[in-house]
C-alpha atoms as one frame of an Amber mdcrd trajectory, in Angstrom:
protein
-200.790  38.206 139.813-200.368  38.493 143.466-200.267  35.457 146.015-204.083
  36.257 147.779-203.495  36.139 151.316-206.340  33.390 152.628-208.011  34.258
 156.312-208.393  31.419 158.341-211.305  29.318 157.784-212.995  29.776 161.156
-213.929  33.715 160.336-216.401  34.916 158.136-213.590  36.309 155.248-212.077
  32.689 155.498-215.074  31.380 154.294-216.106  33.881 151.444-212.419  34.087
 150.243-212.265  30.042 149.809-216.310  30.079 148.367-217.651  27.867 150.927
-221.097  27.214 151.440-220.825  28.328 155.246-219.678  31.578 153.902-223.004
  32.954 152.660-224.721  31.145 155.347-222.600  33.113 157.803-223.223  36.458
 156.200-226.514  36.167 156.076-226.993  35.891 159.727-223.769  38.615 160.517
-224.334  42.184 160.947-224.599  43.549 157.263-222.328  46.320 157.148-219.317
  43.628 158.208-220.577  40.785 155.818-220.407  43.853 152.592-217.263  44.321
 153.667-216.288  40.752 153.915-217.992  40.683 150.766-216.427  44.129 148.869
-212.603  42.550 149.991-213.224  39.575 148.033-214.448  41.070 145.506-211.992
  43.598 145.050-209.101  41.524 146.088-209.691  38.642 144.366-208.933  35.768
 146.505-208.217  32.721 144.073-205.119  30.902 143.802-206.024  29.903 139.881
-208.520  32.773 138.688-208.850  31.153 135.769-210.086  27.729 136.677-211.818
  28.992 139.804-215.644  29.679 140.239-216.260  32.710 142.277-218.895  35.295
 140.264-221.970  33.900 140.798-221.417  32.628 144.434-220.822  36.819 145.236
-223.723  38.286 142.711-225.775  35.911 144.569-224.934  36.918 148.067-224.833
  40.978 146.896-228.863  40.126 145.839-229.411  38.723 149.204-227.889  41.183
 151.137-229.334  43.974 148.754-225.830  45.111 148.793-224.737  48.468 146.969
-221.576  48.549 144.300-220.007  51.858 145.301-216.922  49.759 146.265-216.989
  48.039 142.761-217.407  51.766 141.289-214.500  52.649 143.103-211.860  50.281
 142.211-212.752  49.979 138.872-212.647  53.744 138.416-209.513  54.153 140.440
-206.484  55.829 139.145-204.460  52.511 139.444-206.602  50.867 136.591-204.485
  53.308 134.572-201.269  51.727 136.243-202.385  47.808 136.446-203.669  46.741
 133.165-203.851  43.367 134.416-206.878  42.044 133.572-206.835  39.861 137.032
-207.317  43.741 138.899-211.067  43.726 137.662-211.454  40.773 135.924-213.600
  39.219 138.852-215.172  41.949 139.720-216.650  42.671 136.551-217.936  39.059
 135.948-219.814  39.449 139.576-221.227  42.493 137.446-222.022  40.753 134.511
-224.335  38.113 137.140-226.047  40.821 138.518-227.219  42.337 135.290-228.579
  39.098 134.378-230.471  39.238 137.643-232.141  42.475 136.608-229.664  45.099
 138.529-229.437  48.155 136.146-226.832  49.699 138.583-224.503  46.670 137.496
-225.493  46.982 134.043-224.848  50.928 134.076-221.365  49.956 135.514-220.704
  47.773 132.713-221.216  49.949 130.089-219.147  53.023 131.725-216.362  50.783
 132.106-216.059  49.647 128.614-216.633  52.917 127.151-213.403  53.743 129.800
-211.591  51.050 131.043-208.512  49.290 130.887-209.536  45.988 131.097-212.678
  46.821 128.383-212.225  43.959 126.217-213.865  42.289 129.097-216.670  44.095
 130.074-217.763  44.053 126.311-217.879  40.007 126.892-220.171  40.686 129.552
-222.336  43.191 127.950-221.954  40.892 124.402-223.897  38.411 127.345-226.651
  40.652 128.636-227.208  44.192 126.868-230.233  44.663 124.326-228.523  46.239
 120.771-228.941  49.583 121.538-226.758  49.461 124.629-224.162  47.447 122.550
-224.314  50.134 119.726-223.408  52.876 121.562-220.323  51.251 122.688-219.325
  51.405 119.107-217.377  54.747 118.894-215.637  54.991 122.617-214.474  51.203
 122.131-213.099  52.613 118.161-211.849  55.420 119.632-209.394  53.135 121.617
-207.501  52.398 118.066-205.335  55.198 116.098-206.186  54.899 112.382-202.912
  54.678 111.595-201.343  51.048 110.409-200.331  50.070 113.967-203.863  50.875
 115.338-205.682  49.015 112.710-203.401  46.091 113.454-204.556  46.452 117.011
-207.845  46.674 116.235-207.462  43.973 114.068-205.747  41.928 116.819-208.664
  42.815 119.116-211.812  41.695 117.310-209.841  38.423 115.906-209.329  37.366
 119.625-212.738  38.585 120.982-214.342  35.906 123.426-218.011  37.049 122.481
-218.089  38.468 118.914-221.704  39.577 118.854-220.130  43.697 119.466-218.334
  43.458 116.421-221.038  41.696 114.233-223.066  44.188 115.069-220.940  47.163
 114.994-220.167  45.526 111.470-223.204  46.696 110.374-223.912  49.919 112.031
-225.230  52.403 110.059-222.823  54.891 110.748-220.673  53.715 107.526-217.336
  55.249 108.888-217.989  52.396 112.370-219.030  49.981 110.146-215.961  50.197
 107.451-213.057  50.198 109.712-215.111  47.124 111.751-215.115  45.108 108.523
-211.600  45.793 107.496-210.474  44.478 111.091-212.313  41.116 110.627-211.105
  40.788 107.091-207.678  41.089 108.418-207.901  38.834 111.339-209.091  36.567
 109.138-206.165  36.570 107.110-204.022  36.785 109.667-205.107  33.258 110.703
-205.022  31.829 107.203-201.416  32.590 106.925-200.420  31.139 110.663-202.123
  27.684 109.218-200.287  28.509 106.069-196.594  28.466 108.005-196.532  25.389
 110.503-193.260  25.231 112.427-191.804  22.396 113.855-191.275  18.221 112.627
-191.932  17.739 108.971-192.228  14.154 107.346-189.176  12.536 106.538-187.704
  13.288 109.646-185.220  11.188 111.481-185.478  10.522 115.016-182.071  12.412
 115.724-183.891  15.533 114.000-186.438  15.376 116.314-184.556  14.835 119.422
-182.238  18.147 118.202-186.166  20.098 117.109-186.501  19.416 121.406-183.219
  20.007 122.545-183.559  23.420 120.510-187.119  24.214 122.141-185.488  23.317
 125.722-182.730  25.972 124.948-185.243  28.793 124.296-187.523  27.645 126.962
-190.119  25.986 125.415-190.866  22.082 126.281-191.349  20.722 123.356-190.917
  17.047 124.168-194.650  15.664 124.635-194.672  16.627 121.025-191.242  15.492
 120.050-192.818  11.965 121.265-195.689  12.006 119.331-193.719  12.711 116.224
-191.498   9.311 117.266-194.278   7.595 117.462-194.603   8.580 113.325-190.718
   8.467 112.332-189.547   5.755 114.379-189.087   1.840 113.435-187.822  -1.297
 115.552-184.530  -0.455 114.338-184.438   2.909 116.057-185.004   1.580 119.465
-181.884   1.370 120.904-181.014   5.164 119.930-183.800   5.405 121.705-183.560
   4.097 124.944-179.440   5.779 125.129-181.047   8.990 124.795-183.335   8.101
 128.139-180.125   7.126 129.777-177.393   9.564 128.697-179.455  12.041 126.222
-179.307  15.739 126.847-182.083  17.169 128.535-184.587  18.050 125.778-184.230
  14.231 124.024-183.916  12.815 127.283-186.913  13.853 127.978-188.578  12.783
 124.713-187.073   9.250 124.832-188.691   8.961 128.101-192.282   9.956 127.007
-192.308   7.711 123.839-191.245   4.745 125.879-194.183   5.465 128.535-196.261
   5.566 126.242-195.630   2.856 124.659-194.917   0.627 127.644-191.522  -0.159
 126.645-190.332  -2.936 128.586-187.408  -0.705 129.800-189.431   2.157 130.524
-189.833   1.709 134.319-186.075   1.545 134.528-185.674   3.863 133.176-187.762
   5.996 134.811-186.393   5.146 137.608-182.697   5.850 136.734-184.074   9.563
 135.297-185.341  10.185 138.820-181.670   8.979 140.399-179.683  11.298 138.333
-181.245  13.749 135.905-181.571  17.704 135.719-184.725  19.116 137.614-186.629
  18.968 133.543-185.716  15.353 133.557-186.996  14.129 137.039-190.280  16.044
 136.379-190.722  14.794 133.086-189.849  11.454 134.220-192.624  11.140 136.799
-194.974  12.641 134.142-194.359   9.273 131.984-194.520   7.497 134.555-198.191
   8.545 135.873-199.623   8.409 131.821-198.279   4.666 131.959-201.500   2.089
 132.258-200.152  -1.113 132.526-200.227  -4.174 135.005-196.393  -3.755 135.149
-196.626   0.157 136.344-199.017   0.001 138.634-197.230  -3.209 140.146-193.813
  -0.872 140.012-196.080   1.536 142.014-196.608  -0.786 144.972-192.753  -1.063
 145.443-191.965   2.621 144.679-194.686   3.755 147.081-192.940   4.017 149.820
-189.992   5.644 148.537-189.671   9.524 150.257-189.113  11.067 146.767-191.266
  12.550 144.288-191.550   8.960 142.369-192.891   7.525 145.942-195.585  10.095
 145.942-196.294   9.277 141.774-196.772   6.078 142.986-199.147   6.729 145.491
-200.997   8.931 142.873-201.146   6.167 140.383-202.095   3.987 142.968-205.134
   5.964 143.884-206.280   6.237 140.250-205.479   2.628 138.973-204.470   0.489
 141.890-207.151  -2.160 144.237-209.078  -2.182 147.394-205.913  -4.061 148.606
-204.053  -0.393 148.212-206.161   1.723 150.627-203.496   1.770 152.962-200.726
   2.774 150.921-203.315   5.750 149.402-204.141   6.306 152.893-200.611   7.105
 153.644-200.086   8.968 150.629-202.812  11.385 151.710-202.103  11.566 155.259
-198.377  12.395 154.082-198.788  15.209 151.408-201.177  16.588 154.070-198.555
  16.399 157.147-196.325  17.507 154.986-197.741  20.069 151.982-200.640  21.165
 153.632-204.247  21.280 152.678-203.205  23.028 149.246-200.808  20.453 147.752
-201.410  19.501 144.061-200.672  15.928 144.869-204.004  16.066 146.953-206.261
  16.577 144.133-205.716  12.852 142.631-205.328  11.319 146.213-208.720  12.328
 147.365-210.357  11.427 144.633-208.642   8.043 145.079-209.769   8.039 148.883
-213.509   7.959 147.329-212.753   5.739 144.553-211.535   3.301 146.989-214.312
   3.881 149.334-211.294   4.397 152.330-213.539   5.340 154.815-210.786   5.907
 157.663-209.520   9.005 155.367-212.571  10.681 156.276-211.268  12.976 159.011
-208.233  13.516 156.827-210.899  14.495 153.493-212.818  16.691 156.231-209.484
  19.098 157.434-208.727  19.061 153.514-212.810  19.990 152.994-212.489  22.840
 155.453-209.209  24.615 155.154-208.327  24.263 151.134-208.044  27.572 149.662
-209.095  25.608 146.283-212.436  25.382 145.922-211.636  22.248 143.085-209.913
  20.769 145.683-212.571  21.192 148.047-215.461  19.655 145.791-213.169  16.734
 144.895-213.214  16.270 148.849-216.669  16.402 149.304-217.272  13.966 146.280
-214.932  11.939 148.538-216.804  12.433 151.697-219.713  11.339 150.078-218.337
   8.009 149.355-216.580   7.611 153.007-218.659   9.650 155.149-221.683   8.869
 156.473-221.787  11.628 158.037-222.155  13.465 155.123-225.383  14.095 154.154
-226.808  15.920 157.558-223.356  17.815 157.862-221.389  19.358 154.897-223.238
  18.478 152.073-225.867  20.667 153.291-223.925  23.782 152.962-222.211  22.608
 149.907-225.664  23.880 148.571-224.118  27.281 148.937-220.526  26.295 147.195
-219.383  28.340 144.440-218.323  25.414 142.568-221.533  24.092 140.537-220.177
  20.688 140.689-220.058  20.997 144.060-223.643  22.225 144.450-224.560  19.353
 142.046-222.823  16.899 144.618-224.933  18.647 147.893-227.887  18.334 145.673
-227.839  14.833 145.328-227.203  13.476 148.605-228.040  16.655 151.472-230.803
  15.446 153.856-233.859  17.017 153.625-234.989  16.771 156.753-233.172  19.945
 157.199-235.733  22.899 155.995-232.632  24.836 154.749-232.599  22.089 152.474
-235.911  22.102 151.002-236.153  25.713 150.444-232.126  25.986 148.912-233.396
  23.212 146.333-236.573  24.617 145.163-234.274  28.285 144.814-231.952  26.715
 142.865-234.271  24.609 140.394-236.223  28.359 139.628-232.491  30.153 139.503
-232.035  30.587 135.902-228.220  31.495 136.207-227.824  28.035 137.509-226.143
  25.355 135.312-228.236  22.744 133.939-226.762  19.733 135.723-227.041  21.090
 139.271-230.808  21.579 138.171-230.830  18.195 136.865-229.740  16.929 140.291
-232.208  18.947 141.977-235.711  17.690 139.988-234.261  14.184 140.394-235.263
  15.515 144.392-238.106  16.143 143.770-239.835  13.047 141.350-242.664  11.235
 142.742-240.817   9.517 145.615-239.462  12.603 146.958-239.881  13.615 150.584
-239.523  17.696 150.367-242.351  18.518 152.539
């Protein structure tokens, strides 16, 4: 998938493209032909850096209901000739989950749009999820023979089909097209699960890799083999040491973390972590000084799983160190270290931020170590993070964190964090915004009758609104 390319935060796209509270807030009170375009862009050009992780569906079905806003741009770009060209299912794949939301709100149009698209589209394995979701039977049944119609009946297409219904997300389509009436739907529907069944039994039936009895030296070569085709193999080359390997093995061991080649370098390393070898640290250390780029990475990996006094002691000295083991350090720090390391998880954070920008993975554990640690002079540092992430994970890890360091927080963003895409997020806003603020009030009593939203956001909101509660 393409790299989105993020407006700044300050204009009304900024905001919808990174999910922000402010966003629908914003469109709300904008003219409404520029906020359905706003809206349409992100839709159609789907703005996430990790689509797949990323909450974005139900934050734009709910601002299309508000805005009353028609789909003829969704009609159009799923219906385009390039979903012909781009199979991708990241093209529509957002789009059609904002579709999916709407149905559920009671918007036929969206539900129409659904059904078309499966019966036509590329990416119809997904719009079937939707519809497995939302549609009565009938709709689903009449889906039977375009979606069928997809597979030749010759052996390839029946392996296809096969392929298809064994690695459905919803399988309610195919149980019921199972037992359609129409007996030549229901037939070939049967034989397809029969054989994805199978197909399963005999993958369970040939396990590859470490088999008991091995030696250590086998399973350094089964990850030195998996490194030359690509794969990394070694976090379970080290789990199979920890089965095969005696006291006597160690020092073949530890020489393969010094001078092994890549794949049971990387292995020794891991098993040592783990098991908090007393030469592990040095180890580590050494790895970072003069290994391949698999080595150093794989390295620091062990080094941030390791839980002991000894590590996070080694993580005090390293943390200053202008490498990517200083800034493990710092990120062990801010998950296992004291209140007497705020300032070296300060500087952490201020660092990656001065330095990566408000989108480096580093930040994710640092801020949540800046609230763990209660740092409340990384505040304005957790607010520029808060406001101009493109992740909206990153960004509800930040206001978690601002609602540990910020007093501020409650009367500022936490109110529009009621609005966030993320539910966690909204779970967060609901717990601590102020509700002074008659925004506040009424977004609570929305959300606790919303019956798309999760459970624990409602959770937090009735725990509002118990006997004590001041909601006017």
């Amino acid at each position: 998938m393409f790299d989105p390319v993020i407006a700044p935060s300050g204009t009304l796209l900024g905001l919808l493209q990174r999910g922000r509270g402010d966003g629908t807030l914003h469109a709300l009170t904008a003219p409404r032909a520029e906020a359905l375009a706003a809206l349409d862009h992100c839709v159609l050009r789907d703005p996430r850096h990790d689509w797949q992780v990323e909450n974005r569906s139900l934050y734009y079905a709910r601002l299309y209901l508000d805005l009353n806003g028609e789909l003829d741009a969704i009609e159009a770009h799923l219906f385009d000739s390039e979903d012909v060209l781009d199979t991708d299912e990241s093209r529509t794949g957002l789009a059609l989950a904002v579709l999916g939301h709407l149905a559920s709100y009671g918007r036929l149009d969206a539900l129409e749009l659904l059904r078309r698209y499966a019966a036509h589209g590329s990416n119809w394995a997904w719009a079937l999820d939707e519809l497995a979701l939302r549609d009565d039977d009938a709709g689903l049944r009449a889906l039977a023979a375009p979606v069928l119609a997809r597979f030749t009946t010759d052996p390839e297409g029946e392996a296809e089909l096969a392929a298809a219904v064994r690695d459905a997300f919803e399988p309610r389509p195919w149980r019921l097209w199972a037992e359609d009436p129409r007996e030549s739907i229901a037939t070939r529907v049967r034989a397809a699960q029969e054989t994805g069944c199978f197909d399963r039994w005999q993958r369970q039936m040939r396990p590859s890799g470490p088999r008991p009895g091995w030696s250590v030296r086998a399973v350094f070569e089964w990850a030195q083999q998996g490194m030359e085709r690509g794969a990394a193999l070694h976090v379970p080359a080290a789990r199979c040491l920890v089965a095969v390997a005696g006291p006597e093995d160690r020092p073949e061991i530890v020489q393969a973390a010094r001078t092994g080649m890549d794949g049971a370098r990387c292995t020794a390393l891991r098993y040592l972590s783990d098991s908090n070898d007393p030469d592990a640290l040095d180890l580590v250390e050494a790895a970072v000084a003069d290994g391949t780029a698999v080595v150093v990475e794989a390295a620091v990996d062990a080094f941030e799983r390791m839980r002991s006094v000894a590590a996070v002691d080694r993580a005090r000295r390293w943390a200053q160190r202008p490498d990517v083991l200083g800034a493990a350090a710092g990120r062990m720090l801010a998950c296992r270290g004291g209140v007497q390391d705020r300032d070296l998880v300060l500087g952490a954070l201020r660092e990656a931020v001065r330095g990566e920008g408000p989108d480096a993975p580093t930040l994710w554990t640092l801020v949540d170590g800046a609230g763990r640690l209660g740092i409340a002079c990384a505040a304005p540092v957790l607010r520029h993070v808060y406001r101009e992430t493109a992740s909206s994970h990153l960004r509800g890890r930040a206001a978690r964190a601002l609602a540990a360091t910020d007093p501020s927080f409650a009367t500022g963003f936490a109110v529009e964090c009621l609005w966030d895409c993320e539910e966690t997020t909204r779970e967060i806003a609901a717990r601590h915004a102020e509700t002074g603020d008659a925004r506040v009030v009424e977004r609570l009593r929305r959300l606790a009758a919303d019956p798309a939203e999760e459970a624990e956001v409602q959770t937090a909101v009735r725990s509002r609104f118990g006997p004590d509660a001041a909601l006017g």
